[in-house]
N, CA, C and O atoms as a GROMACS GRO file, in nm:
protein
  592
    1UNK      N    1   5.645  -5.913   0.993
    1UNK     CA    2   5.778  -5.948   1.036
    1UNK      C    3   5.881  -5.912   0.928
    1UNK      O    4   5.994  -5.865   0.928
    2UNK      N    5   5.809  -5.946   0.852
    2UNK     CA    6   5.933  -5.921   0.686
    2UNK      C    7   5.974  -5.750   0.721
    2UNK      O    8   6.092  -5.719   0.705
    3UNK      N    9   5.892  -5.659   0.759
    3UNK     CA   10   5.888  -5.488   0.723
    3UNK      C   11   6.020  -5.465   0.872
    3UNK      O   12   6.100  -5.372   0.879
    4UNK      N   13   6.003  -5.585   0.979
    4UNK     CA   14   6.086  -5.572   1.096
    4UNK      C   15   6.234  -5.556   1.062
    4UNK      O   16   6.326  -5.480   1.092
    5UNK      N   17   6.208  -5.691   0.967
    5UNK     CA   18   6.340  -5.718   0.910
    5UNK      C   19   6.450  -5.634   0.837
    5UNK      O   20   6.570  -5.606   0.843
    6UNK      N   21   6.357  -5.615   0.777
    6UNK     CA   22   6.379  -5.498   0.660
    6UNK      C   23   6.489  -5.365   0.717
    6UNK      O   24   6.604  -5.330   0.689
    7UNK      N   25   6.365  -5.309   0.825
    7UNK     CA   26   6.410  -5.206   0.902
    7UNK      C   27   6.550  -5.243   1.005
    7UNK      O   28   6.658  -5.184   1.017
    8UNK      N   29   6.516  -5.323   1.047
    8UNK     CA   30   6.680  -5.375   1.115
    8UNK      C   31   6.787  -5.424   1.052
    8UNK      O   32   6.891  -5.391   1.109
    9UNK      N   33   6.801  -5.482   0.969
    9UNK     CA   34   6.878  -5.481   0.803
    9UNK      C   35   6.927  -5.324   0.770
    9UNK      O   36   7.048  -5.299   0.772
   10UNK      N   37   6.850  -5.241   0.746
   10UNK     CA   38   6.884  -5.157   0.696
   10UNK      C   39   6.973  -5.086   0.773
   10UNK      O   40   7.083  -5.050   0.732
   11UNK      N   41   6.907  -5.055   0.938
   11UNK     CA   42   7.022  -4.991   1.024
   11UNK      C   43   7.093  -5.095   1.078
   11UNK      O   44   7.095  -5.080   1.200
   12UNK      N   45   7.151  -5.193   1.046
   12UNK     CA   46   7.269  -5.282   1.095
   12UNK      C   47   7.334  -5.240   0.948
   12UNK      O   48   7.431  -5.176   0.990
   13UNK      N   49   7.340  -5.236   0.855
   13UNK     CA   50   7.420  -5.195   0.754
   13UNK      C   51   7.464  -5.057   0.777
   13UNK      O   52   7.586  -5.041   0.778
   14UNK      N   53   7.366  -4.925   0.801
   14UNK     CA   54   7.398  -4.806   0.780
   14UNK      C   55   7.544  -4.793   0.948
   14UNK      O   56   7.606  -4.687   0.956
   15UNK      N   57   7.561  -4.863   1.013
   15UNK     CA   58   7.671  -4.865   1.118
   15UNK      C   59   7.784  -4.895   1.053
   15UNK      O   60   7.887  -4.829   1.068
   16UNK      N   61   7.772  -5.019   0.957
   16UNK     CA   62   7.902  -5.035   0.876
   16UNK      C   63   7.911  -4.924   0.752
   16UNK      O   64   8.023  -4.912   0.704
   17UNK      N   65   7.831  -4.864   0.710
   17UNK     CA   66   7.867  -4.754   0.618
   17UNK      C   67   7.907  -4.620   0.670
   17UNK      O   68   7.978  -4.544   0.604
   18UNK      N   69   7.850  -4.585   0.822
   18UNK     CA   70   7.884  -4.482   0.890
   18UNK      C   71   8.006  -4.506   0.957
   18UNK      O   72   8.051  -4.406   1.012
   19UNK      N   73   8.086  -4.630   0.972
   19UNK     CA   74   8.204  -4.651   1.042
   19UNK      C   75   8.319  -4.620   0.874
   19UNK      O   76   8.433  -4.582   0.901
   20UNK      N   77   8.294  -4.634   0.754
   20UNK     CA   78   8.341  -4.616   0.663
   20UNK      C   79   8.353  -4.454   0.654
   20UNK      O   80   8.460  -4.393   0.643
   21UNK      N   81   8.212  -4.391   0.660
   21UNK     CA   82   8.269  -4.262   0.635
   21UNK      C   83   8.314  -4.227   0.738
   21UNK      O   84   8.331  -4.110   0.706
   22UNK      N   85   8.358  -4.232   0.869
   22UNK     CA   86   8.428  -4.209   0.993
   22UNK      C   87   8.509  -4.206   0.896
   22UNK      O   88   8.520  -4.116   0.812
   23UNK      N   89   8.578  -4.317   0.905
   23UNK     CA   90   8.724  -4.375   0.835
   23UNK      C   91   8.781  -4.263   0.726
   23UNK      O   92   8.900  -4.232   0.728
   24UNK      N   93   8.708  -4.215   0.650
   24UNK     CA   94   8.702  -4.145   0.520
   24UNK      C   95   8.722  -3.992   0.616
   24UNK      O   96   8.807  -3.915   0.570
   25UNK      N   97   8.663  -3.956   0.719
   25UNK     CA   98   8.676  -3.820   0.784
   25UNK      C   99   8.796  -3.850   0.831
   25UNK      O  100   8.887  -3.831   0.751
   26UNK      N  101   8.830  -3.895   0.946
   26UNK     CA  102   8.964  -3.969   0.989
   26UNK      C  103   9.045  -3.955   0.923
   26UNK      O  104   9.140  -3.883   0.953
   27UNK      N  105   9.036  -4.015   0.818
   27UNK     CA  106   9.167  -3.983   0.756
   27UNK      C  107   9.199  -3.854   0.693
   27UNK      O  108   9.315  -3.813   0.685
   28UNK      N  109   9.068  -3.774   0.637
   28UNK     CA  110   9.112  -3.590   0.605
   28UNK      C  111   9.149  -3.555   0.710
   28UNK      O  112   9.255  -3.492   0.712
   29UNK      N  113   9.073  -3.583   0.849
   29UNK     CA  114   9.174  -3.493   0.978
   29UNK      C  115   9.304  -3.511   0.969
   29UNK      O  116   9.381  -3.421   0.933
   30UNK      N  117   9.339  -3.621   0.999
   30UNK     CA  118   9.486  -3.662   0.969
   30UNK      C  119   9.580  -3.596   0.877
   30UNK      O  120   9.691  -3.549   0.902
   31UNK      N  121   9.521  -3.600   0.774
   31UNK     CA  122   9.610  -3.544   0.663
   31UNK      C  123   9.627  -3.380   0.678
   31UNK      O  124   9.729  -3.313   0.659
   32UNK      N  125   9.460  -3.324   0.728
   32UNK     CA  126   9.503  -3.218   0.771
   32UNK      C  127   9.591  -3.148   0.896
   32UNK      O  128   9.613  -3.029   0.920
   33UNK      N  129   9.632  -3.266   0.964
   33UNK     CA  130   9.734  -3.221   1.076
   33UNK      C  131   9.677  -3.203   1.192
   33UNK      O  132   9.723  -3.141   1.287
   34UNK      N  133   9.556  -3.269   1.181
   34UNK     CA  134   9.467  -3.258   1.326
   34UNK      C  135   9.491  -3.415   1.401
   34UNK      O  136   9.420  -3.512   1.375
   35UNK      N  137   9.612  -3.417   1.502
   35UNK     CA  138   9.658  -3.547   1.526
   35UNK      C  139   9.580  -3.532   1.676
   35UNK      O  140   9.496  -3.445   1.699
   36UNK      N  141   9.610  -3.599   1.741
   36UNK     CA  142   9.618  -3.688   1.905
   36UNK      C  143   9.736  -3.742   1.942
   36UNK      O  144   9.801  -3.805   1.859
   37UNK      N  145   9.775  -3.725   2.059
   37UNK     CA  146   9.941  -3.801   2.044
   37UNK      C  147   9.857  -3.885   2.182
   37UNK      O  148   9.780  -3.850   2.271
   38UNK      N  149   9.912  -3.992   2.148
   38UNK     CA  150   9.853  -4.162   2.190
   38UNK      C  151   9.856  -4.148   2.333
   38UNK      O  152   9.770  -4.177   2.416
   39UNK      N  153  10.028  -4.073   2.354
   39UNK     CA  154  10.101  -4.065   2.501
   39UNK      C  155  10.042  -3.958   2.565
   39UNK      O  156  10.038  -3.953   2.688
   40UNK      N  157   9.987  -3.858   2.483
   40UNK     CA  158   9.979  -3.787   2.603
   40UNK      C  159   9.833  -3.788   2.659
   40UNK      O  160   9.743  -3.868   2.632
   41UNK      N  161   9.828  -3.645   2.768
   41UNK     CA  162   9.728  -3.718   2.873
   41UNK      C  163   9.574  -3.700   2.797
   41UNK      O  164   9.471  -3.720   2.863
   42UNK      N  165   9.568  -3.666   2.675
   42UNK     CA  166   9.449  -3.660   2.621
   42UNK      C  167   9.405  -3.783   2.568
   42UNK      O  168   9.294  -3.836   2.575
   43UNK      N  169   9.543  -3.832   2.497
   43UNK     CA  170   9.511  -3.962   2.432
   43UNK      C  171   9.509  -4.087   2.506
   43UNK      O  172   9.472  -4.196   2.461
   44UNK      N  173   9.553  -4.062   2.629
   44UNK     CA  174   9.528  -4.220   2.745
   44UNK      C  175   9.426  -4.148   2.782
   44UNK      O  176   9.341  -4.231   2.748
   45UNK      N  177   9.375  -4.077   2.818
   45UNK     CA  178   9.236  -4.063   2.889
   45UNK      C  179   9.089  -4.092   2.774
   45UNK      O  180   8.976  -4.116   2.818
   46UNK      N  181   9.125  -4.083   2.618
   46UNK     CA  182   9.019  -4.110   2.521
   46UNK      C  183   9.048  -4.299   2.501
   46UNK      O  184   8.954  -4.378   2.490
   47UNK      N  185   9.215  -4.347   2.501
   47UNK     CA  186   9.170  -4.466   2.500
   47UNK      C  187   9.084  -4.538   2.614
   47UNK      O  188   8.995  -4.621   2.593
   48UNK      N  189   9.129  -4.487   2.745
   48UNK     CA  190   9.090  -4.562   2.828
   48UNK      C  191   8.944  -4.573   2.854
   48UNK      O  192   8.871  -4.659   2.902
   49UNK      N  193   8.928  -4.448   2.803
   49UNK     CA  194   8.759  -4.392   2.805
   49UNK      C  195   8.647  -4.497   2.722
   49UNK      O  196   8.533  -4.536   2.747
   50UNK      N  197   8.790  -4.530   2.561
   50UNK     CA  198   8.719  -4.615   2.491
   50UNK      C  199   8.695  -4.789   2.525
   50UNK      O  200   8.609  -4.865   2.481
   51UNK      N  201   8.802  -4.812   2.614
   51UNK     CA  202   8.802  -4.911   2.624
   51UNK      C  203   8.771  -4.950   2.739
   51UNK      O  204   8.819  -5.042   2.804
   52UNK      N  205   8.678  -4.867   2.767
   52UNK     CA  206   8.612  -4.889   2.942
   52UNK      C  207   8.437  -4.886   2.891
   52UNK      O  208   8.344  -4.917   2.965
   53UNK      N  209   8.426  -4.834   2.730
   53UNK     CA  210   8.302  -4.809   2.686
   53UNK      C  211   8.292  -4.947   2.605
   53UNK      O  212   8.209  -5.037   2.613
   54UNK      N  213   8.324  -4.943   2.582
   54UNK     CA  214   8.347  -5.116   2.514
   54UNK      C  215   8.360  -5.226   2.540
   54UNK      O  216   8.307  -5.317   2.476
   55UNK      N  217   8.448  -5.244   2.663
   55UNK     CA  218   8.415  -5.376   2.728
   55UNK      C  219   8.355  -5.396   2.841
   55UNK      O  220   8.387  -5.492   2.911
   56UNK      N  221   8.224  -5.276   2.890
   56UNK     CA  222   8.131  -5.244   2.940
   56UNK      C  223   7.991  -5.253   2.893
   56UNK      O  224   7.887  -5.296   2.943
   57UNK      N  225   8.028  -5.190   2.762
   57UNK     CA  226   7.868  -5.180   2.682
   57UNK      C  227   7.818  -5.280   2.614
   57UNK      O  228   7.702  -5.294   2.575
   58UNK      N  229   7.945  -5.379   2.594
   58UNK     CA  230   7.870  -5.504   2.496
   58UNK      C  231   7.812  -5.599   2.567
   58UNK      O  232   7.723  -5.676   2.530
   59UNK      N  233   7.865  -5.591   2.670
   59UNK     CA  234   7.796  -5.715   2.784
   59UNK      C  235   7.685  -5.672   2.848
   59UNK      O  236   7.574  -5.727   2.844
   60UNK      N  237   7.712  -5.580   2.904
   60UNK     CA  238   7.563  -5.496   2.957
   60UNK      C  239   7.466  -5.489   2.831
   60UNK      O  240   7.350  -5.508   2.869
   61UNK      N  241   7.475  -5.459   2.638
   61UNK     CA  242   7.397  -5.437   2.629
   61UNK      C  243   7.326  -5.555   2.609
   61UNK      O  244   7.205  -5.563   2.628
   62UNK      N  245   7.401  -5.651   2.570
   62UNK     CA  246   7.367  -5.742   2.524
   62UNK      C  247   7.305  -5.852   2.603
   62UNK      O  248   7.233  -5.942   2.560
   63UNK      N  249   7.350  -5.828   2.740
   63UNK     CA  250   7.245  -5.861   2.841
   63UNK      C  251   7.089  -5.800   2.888
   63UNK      O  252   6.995  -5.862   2.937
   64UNK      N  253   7.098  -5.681   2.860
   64UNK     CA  254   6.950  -5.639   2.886
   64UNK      C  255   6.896  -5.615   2.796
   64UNK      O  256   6.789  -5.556   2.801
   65UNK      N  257   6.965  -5.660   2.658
   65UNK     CA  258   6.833  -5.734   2.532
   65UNK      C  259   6.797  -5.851   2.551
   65UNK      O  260   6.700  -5.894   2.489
   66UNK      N  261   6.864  -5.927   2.636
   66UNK     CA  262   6.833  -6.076   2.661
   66UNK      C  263   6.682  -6.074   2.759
   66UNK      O  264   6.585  -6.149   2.748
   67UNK      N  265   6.710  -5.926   2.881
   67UNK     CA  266   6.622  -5.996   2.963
   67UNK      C  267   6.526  -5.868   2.919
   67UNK      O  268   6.460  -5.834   3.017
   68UNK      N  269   6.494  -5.779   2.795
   68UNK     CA  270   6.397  -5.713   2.765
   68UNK      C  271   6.289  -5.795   2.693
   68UNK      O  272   6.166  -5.783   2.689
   69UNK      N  273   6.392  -5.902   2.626
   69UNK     CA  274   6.335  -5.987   2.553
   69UNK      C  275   6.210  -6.076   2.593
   69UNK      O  276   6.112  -6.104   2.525
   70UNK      N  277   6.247  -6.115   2.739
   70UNK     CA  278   6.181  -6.176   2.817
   70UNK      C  279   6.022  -6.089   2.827
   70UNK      O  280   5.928  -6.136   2.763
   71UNK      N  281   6.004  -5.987   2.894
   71UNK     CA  282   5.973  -5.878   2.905
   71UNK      C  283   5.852  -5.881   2.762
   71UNK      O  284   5.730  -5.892   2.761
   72UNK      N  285   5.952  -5.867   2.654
   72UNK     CA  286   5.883  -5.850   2.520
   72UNK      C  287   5.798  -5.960   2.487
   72UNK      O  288   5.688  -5.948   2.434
   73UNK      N  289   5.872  -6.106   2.528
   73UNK     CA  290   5.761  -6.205   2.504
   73UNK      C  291   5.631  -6.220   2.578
   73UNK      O  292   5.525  -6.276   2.550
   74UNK      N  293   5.670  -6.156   2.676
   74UNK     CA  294   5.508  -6.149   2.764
   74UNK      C  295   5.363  -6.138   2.716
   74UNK      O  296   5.257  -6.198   2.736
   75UNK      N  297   5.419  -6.010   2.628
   75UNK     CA  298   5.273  -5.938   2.547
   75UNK      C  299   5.242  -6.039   2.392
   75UNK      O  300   5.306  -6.084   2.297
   76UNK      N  301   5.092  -6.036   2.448
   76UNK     CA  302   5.022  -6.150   2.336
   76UNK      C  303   4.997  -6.077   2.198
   76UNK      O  304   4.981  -6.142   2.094
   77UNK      N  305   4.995  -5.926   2.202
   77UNK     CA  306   4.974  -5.880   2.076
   77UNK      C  307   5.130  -5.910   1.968
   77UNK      O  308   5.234  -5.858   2.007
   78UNK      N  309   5.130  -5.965   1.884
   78UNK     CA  310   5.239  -5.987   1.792
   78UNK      C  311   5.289  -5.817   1.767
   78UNK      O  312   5.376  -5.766   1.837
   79UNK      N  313   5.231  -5.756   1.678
   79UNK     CA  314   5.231  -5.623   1.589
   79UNK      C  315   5.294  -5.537   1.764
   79UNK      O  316   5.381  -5.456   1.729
   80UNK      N  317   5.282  -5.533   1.876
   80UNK     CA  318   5.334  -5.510   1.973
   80UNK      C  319   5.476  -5.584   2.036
   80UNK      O  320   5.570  -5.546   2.106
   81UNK      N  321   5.443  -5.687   1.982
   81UNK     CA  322   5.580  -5.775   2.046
   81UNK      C  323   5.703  -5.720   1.920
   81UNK      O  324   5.799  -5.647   1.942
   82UNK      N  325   5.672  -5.769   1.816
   82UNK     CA  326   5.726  -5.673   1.696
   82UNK      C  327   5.768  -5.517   1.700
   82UNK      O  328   5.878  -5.489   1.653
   83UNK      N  329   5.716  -5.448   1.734
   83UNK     CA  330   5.726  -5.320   1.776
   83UNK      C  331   5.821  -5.292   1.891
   83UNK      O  332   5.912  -5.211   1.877
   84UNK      N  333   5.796  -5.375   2.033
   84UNK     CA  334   5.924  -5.333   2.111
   84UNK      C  335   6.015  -5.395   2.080
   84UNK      O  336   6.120  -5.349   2.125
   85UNK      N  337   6.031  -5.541   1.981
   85UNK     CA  338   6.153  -5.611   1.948
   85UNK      C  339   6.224  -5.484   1.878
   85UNK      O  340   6.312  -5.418   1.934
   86UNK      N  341   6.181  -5.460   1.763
   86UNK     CA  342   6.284  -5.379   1.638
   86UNK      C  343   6.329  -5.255   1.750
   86UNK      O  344   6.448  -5.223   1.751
   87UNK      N  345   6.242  -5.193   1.836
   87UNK     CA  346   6.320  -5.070   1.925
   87UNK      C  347   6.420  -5.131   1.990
   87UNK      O  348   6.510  -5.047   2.000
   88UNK      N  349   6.460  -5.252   2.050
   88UNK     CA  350   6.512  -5.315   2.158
   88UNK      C  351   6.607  -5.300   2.036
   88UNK      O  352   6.678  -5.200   2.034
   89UNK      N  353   6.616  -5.411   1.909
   89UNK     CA  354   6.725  -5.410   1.845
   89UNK      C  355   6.809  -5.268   1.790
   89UNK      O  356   6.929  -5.266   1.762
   90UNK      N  357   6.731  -5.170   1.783
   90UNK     CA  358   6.784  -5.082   1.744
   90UNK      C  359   6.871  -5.008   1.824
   90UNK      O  360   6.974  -4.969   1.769
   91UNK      N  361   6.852  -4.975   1.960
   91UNK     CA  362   6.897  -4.950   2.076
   91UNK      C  363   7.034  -5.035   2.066
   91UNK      O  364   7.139  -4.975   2.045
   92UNK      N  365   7.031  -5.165   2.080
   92UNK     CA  366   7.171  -5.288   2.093
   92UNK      C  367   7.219  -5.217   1.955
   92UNK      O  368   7.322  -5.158   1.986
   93UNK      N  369   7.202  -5.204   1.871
   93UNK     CA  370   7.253  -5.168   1.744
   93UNK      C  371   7.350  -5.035   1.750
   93UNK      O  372   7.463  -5.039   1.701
   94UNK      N  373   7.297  -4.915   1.815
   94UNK     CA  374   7.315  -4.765   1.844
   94UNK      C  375   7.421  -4.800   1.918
   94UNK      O  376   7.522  -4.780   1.851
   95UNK      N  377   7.449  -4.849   2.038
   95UNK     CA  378   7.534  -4.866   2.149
   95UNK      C  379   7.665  -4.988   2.119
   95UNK      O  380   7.762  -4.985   2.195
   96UNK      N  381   7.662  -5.064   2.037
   96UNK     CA  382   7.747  -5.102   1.993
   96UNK      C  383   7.813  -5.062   1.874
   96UNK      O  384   7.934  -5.069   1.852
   97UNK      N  385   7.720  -5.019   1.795
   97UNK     CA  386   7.775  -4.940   1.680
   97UNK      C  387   7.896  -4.798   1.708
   97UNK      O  388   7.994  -4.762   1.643
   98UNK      N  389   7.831  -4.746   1.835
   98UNK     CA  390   7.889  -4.636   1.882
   98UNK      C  391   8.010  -4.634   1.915
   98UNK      O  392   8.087  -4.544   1.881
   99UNK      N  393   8.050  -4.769   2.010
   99UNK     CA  394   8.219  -4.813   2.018
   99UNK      C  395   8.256  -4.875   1.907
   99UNK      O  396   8.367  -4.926   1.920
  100UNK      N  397   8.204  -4.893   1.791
  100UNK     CA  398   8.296  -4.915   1.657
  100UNK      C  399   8.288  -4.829   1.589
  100UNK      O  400   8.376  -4.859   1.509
  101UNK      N  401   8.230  -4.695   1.539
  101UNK     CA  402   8.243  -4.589   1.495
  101UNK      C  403   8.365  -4.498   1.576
  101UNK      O  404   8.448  -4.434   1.512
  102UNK      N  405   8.363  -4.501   1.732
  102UNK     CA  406   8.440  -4.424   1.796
  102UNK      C  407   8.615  -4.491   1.779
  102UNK      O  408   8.721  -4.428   1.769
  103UNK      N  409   8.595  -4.622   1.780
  103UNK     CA  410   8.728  -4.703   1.736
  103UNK      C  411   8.771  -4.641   1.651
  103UNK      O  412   8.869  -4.571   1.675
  104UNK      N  413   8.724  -4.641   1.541
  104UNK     CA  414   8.774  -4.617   1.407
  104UNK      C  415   8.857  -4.466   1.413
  104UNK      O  416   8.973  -4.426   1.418
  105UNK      N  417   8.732  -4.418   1.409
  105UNK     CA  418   8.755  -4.257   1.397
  105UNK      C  419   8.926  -4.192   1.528
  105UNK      O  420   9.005  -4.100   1.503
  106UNK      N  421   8.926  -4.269   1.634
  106UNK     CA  422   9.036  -4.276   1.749
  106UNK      C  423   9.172  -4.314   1.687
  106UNK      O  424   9.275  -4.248   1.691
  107UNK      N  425   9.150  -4.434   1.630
  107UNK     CA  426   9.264  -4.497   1.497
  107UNK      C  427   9.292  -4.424   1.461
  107UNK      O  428   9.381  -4.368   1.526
  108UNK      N  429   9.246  -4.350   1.323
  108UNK     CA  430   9.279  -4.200   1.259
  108UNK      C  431   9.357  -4.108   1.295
  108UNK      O  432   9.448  -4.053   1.232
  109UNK      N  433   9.296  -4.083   1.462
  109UNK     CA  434   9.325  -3.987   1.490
  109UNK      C  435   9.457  -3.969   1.616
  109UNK      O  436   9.521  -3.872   1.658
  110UNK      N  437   9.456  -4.079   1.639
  110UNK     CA  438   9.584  -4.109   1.698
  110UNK      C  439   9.665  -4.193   1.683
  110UNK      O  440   9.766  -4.195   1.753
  111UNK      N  441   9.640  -4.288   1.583
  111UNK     CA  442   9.702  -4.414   1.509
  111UNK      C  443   9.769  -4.486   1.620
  111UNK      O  444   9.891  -4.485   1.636
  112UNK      N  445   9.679  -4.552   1.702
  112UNK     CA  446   9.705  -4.602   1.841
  112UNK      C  447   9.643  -4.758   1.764
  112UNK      O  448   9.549  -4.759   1.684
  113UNK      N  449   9.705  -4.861   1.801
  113UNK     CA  450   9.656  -4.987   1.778
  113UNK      C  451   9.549  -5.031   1.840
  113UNK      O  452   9.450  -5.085   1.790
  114UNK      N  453   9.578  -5.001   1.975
  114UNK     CA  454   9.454  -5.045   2.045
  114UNK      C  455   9.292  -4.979   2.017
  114UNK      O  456   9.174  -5.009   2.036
  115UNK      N  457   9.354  -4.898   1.975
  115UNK     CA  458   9.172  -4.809   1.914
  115UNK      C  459   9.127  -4.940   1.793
  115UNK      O  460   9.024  -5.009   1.793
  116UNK      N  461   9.232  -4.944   1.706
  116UNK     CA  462   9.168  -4.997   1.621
  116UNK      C  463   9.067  -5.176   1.639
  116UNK      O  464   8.964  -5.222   1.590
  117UNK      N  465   9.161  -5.221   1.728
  117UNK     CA  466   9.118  -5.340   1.865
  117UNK      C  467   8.981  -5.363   1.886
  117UNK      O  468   8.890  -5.446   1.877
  118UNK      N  469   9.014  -5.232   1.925
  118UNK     CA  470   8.866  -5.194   1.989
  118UNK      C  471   8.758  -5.178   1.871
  118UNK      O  472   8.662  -5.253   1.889
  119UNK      N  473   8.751  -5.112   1.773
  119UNK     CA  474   8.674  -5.147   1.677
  119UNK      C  475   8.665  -5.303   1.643
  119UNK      O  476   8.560  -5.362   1.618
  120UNK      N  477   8.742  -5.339   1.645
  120UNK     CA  478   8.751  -5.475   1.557
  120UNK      C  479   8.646  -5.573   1.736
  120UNK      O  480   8.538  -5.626   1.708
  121UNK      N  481   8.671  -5.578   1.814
  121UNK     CA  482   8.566  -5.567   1.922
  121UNK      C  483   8.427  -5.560   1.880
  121UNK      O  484   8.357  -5.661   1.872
  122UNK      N  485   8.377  -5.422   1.845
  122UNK     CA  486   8.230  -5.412   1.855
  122UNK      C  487   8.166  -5.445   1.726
  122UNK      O  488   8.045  -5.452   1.704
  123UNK      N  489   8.303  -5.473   1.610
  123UNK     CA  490   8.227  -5.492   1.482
  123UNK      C  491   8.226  -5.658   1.504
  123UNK      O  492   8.174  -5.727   1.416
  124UNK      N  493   8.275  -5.713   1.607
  124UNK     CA  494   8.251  -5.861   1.589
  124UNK      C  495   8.105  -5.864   1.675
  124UNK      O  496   7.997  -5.910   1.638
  125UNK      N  497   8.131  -5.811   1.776
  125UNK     CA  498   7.988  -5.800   1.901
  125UNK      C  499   7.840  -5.736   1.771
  125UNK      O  500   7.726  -5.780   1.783
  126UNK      N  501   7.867  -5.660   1.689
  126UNK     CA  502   7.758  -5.615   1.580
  126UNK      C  503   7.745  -5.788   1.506
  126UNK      O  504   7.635  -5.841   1.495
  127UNK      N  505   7.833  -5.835   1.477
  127UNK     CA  506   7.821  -5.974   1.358
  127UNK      C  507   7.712  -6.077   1.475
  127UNK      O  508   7.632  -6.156   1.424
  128UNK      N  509   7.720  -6.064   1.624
  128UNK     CA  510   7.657  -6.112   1.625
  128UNK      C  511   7.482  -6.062   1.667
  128UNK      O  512   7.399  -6.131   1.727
  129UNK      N  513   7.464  -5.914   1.609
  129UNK     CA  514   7.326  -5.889   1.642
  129UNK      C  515   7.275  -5.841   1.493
  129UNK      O  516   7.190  -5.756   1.466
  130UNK      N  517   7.350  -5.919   1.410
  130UNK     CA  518   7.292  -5.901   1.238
  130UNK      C  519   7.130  -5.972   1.255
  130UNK      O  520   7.096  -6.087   1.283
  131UNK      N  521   7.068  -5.874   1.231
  131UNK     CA  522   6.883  -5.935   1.215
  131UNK      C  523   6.918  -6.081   1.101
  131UNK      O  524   7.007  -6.101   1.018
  132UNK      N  525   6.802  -6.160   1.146
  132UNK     CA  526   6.787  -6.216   1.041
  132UNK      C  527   6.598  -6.323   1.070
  132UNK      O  528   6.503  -6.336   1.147
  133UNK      N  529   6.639  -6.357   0.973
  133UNK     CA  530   6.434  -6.410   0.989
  133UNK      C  531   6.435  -6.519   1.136
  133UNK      O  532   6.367  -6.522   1.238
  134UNK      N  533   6.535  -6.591   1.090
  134UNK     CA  534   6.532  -6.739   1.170
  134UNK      C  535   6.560  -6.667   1.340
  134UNK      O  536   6.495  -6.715   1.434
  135UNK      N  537   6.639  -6.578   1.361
  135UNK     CA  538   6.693  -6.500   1.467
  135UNK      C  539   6.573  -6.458   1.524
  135UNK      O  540   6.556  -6.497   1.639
  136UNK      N  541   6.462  -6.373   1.462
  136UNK     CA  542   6.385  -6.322   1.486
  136UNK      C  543   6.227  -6.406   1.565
  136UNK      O  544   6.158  -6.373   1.662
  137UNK      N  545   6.221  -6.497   1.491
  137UNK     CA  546   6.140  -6.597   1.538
  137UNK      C  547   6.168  -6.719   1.592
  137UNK      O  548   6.089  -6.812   1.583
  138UNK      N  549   6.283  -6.728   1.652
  138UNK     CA  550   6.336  -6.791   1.764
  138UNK      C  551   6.320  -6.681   1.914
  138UNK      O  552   6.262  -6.715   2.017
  139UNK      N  553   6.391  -6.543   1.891
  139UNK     CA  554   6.434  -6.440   1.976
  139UNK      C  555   6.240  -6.456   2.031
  139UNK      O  556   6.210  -6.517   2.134
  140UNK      N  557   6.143  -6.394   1.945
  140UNK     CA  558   5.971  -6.364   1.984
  140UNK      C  559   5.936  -6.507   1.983
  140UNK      O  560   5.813  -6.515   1.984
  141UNK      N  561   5.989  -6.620   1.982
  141UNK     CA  562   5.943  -6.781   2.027
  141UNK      C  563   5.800  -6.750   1.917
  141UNK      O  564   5.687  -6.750   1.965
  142UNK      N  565   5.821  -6.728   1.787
  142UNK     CA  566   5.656  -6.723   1.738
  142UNK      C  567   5.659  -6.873   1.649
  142UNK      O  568   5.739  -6.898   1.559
  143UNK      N  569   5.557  -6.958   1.696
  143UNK     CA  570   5.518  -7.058   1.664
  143UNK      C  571   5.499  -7.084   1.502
  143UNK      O  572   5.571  -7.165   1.444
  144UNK      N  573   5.387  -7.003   1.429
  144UNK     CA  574   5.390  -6.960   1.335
  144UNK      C  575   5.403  -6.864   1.232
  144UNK      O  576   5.307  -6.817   1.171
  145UNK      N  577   5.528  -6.832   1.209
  145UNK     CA  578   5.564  -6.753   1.123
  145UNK      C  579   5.486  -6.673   1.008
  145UNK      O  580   5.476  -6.551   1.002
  146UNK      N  581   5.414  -6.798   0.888
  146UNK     CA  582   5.357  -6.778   0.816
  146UNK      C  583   5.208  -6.699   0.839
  146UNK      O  584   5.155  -6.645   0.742
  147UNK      N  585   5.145  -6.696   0.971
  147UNK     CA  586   5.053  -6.651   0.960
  147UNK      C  587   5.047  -6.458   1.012
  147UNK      O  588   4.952  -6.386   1.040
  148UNK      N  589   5.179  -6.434   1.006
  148UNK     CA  590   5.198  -6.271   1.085
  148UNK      C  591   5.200  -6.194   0.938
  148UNK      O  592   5.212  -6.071   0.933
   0.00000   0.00000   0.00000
């Protein structure tokens, strides 16, 4: 469980370091004169795009980790239940990460408020799928911890 951890730790961090270097690209486009104008029909069709991906994807995903979960507790092998958990989390991780990387980088690039919104959205929806031990063995209902 500890190596689960580990691994989901690591890619729940690398989303907040990849939404940084967005930020860091974002802003060279910018400077280099590679804008978006908010109004026109490119930039309402990318917000709306974003914000139809976002307050779509967090509920949906975060619902069919709930009922994969189910699913996942079924199987009696641990080292299996473990195995589709960390894919399940990683998946919820990818798809929410994706509308806060795309926030960001939209900000930048069209310095539209609502993009940035919208990040601030999926990085709260990410705060709540931060791995953690106690999370983990509540989520797989494992009785005893100490003996995996």
């Amino acid at each position: 469980m500890k190596e689960t951890l580990k691994k989901l730790t690591t890619h729940y961090y690398l989303v907040y370091i990849m939404g940084v270097v967005i930020a860091l690209s974002g802003y060279q486009l910018y400077n280099t004169g590679f804008r978006i104008d908010e109004k026109s029909s490119e930039g309402i069709a990318i917000s709306s795009a974003l914000i139809i991906l976002i307050i779509g994807s967090i509920p949906l995903t975060l619902s069919l980790f709930n009922k994969n979960l189910k699913k996942i507790n079924e199987e009696t092998d641990m080292k299996i239940r473990l195995g589709r958990y960390e894919k399940a989390s990683r998946i919820r991780l990818a798809i929410i990460g994706l509308g806060f990387v795309l926030g960001i980088l939209f900000f930048f690039l069209m310095h539209s408020q609502s993009m940035i919104f919208c990040a601030g959205i999926a990085a709260i929806a990410l705060f709540f799928c931060k791995p953690a031990e106690v999370k983990i063995i509540s989520d797989l209902q494992i009785e005893d911890p100490d003996n995996l």
